[in-house]
C-alpha positions as CSV (number, residue, x, y, z in Angstrom):
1,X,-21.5,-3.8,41.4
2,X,-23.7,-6.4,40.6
3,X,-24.6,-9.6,42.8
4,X,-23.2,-12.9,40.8
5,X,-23.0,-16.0,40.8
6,X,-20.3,-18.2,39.0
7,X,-22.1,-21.9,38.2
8,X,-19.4,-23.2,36.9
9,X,-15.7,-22.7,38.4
10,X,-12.8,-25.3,38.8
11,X,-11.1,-24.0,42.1
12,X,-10.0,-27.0,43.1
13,X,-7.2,-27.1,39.7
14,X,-3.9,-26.9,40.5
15,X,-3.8,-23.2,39.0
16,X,-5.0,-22.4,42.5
17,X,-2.9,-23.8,44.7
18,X,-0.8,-21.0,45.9
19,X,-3.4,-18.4,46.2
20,X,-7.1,-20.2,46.5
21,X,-8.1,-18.0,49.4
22,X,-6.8,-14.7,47.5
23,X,-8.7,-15.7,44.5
24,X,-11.8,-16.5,46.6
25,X,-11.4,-12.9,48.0
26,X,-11.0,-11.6,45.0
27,X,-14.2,-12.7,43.7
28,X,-16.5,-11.6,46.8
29,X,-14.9,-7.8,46.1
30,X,-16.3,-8.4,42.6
31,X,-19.4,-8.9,43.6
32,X,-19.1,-12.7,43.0
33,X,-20.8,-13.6,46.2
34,X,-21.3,-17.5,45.9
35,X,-19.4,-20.1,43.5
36,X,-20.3,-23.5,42.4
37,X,-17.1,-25.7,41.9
38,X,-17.2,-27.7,39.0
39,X,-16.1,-31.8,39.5
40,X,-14.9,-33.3,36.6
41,X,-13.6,-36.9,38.5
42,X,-13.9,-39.0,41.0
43,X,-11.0,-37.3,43.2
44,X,-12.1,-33.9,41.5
45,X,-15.3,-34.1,43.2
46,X,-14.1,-35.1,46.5
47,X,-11.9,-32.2,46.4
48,X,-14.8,-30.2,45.6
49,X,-17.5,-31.0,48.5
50,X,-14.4,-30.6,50.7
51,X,-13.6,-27.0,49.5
52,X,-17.3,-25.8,49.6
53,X,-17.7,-28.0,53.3
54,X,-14.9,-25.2,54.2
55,X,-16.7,-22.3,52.6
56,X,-20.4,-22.8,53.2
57,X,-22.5,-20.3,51.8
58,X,-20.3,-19.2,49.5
59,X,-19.4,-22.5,47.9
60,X,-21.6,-25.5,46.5
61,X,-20.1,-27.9,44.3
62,X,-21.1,-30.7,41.2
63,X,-20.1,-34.3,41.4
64,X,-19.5,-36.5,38.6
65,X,-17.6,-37.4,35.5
66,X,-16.2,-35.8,32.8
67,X,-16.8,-37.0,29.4
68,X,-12.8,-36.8,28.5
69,X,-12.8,-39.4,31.9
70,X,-15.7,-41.7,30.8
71,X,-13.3,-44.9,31.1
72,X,-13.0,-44.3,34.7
73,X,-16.3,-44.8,35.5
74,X,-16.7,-48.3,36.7
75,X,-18.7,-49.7,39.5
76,X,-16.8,-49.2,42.1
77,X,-16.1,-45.5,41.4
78,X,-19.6,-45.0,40.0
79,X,-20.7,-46.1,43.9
80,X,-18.6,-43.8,45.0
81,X,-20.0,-41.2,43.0
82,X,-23.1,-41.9,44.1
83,X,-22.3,-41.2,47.8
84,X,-21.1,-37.9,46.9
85,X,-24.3,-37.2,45.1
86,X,-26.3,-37.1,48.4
87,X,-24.1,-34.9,50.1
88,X,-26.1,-31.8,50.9
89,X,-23.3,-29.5,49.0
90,X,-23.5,-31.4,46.5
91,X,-26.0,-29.3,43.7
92,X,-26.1,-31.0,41.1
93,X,-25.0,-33.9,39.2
94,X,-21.9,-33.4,36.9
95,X,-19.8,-32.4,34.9
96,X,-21.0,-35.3,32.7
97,X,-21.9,-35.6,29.1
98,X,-20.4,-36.0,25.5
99,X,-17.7,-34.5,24.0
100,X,-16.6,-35.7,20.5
101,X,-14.3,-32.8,19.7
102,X,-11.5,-34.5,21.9
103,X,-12.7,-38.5,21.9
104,X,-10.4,-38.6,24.7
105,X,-12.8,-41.4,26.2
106,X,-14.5,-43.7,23.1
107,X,-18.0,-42.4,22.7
108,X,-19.4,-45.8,23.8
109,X,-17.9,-45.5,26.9
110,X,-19.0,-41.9,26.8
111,X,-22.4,-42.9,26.0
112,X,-22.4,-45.2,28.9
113,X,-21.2,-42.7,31.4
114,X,-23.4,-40.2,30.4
115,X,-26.3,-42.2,30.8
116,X,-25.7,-43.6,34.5
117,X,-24.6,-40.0,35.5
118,X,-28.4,-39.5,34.3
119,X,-30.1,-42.0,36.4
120,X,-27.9,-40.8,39.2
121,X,-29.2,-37.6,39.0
122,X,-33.1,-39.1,39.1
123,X,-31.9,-41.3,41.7
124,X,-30.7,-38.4,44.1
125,X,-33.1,-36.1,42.5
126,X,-30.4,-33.3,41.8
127,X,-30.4,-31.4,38.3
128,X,-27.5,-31.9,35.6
129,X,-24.4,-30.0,35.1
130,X,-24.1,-30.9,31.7
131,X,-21.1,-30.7,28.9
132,X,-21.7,-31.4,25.0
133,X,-19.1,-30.6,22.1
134,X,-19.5,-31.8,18.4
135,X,-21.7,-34.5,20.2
136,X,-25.4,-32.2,19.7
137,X,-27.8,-35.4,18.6
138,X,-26.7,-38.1,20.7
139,X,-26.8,-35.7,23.5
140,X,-30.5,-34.3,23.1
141,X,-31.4,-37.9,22.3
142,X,-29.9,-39.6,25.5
143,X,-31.0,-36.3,27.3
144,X,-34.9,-37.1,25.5
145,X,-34.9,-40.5,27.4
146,X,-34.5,-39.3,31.0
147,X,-34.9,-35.6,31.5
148,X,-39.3,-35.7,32.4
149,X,-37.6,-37.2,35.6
150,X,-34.5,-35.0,36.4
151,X,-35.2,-31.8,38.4
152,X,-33.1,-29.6,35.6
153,X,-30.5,-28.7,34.3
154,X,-27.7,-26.7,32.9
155,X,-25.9,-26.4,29.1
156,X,-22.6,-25.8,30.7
157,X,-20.4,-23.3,28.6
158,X,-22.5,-23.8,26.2
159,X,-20.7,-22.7,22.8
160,X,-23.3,-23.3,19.5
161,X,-25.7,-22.2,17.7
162,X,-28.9,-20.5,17.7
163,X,-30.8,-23.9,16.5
164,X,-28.7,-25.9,18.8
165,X,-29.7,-23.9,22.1
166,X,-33.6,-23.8,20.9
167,X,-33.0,-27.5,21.2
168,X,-31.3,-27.1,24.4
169,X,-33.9,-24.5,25.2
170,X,-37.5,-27.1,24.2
171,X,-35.5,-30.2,26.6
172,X,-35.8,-27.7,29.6
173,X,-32.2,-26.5,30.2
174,X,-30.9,-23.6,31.4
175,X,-27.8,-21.9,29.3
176,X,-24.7,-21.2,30.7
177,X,-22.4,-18.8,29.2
178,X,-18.4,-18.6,29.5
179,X,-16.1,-15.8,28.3
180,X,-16.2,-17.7,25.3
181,X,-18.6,-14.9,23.7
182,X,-15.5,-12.9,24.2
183,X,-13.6,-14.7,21.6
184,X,-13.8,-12.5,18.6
185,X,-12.2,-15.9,16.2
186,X,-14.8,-18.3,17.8
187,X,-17.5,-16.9,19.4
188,X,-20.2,-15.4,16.3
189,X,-22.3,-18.1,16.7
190,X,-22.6,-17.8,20.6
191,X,-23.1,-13.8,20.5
192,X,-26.2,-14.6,17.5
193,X,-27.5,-17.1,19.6
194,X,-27.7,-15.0,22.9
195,X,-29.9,-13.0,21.0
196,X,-32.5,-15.3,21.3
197,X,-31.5,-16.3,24.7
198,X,-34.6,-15.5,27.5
199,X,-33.8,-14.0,30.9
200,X,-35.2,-16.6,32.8
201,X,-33.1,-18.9,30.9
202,X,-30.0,-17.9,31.5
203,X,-26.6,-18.6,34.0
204,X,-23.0,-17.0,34.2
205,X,-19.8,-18.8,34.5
206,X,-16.1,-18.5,34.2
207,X,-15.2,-22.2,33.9
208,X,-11.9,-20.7,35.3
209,X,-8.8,-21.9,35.4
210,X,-10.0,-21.9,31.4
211,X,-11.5,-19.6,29.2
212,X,-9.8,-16.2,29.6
213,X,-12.0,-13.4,27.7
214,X,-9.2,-12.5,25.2
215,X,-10.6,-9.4,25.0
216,X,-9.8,-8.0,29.0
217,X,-7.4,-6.1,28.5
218,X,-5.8,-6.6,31.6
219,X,-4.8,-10.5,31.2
220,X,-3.2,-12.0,34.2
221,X,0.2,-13.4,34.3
222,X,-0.2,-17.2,32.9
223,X,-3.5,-15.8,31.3
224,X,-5.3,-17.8,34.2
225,X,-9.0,-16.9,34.7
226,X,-10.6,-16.7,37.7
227,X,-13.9,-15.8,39.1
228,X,-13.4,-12.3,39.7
229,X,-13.4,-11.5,36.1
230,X,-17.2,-12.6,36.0
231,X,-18.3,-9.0,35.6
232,X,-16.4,-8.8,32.3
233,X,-18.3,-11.7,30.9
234,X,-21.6,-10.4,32.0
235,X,-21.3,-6.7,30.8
236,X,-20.5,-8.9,26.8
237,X,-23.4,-10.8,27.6
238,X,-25.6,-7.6,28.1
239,X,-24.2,-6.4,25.4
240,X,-24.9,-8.9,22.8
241,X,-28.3,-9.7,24.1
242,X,-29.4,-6.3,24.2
243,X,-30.2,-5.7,28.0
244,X,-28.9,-3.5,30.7
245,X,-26.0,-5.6,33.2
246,X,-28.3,-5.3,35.8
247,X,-31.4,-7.2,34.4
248,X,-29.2,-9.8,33.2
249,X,-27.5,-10.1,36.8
250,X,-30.7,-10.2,38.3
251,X,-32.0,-13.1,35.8
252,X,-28.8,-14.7,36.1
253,X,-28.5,-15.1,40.1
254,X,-32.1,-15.5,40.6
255,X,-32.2,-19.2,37.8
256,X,-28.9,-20.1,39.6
257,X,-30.6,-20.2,43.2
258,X,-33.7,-21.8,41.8
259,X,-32.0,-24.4,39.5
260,X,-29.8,-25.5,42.1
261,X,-31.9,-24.7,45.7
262,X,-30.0,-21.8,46.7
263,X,-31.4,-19.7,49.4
264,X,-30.9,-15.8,48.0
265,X,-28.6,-13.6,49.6
């Protein structure tokens, strides 16, 4: 059993409700030892500083705003926001970025969110937790303005392709990978990119309640995905990039405790 660490998990999501602290356990017997809850709101943030405020040393958490929620952002939740940020289990800044696959937010408003989640994260000196999809160039190119003065970041569940993550790779970021490389429809691009991916490059994540490997062949009731089923997606991405589970475990928990100031277990 390998030591993991899941960067990017949405344990405060109503999926959990009836059996957080099961789930929680489940992941430490997987070898899941520590978890950083993802925020996607306002109120989705909150919730997460006061989950990993319960759970300290086991759970950190991200504060910001999801693209699909870029309207929300005004000034007085944006202040808000920003007193979140300081909080010391608070990691990192995020989930922000751009997401033109859904538009659910227009992208100007995207665009503007994006870029104040930015400056927050030089303000509070905290790396980025960071979402892109069909939004690549205006992402790298907001990204270009501000990054020098970031402390890092992270290509949440990132999804594309070998030239994309290059790009990705040149601006400094670390790559997170979901069980999307699991998908046998979706994921070719991701398992030819990972190829390419180095070790001291890379993070794990479930983005749970999402992103169910469709190939376990166990699938819960609900097909819900939780952090226990980490071990699956790192024994694909071992796999795919040619490497034993252990070196990519190793490379894995050791960029997650550096990137976001994790003392090691």
């Amino acid at each position: 059993m390998h030591e993991l660490i899941d960067i990017g998990a949405n344990l405060t999501h109503d999926a959990f409700d009836k059996d957080r602290d099961e789930v929680l356990q489940r992941a430490i017997d997987a070898g899941v030892s520590r978890q950083i809850v993802t925020g996607t709101t306002l109120e989705a943030s909150s919730d997460a500083l006061a989950l990993a405020n319960l759970h300290r040393g086991t759970l950190y958490a991200t504060a910001g705003v999801h693209p699909h929620h870029a309207e929300e952002l005004d000034d007085h939740s944006f202040k808000a926001l920003s007193g979140l940020a300081n909080q010391q289990q608070i990691v990192a800044v995020g989930e922000c970025g751009l997401d033109y696959f859904r538009n659910y937010s227009p992208r100007e408003a995207q665009l503007v969110a994006f870029e104040k989640q930015l400056n927050l994260a030089i303000e509070v000196q905290k790396p980025v937790f960071l979402h892109q999809r069909d939004a690549h160039d205006d992402f790298i190119a907001l990204l270009r303005n501000t990054f020098d003065e970031i402390p890092g970041g992270v290509a949440h569940c990132f999804t594309g392709s070998r030239d994309e993550m290059r790009a990705c790779l040149d601006m400094g970021l670390y790559i997170g990978i979901t069980g999307w490389i699991c998908d046998e429809r979706r994921g070719h691009d991701l398992q030819e990119a990972v190829r390419y991916l180095p070790l001291n490059r890379i993070m794990l994540e479930t983005d749970a309640p999402y992103l169910l490997p469709r190939d376990l062949q166990d699938k819960p009731d609900g097909r819900r995905n939780e952090p226990s089923v980490l071990p699956h997606i790192l024994a694909a991405v071992a796999r795919y990039m040619d490497q034993t589970a252990q070196r990519v475990a190793e490379a894995a928990t050791r960029n997650s405790e550096i990137l976001f100031g994790l003392s090691a277990n």
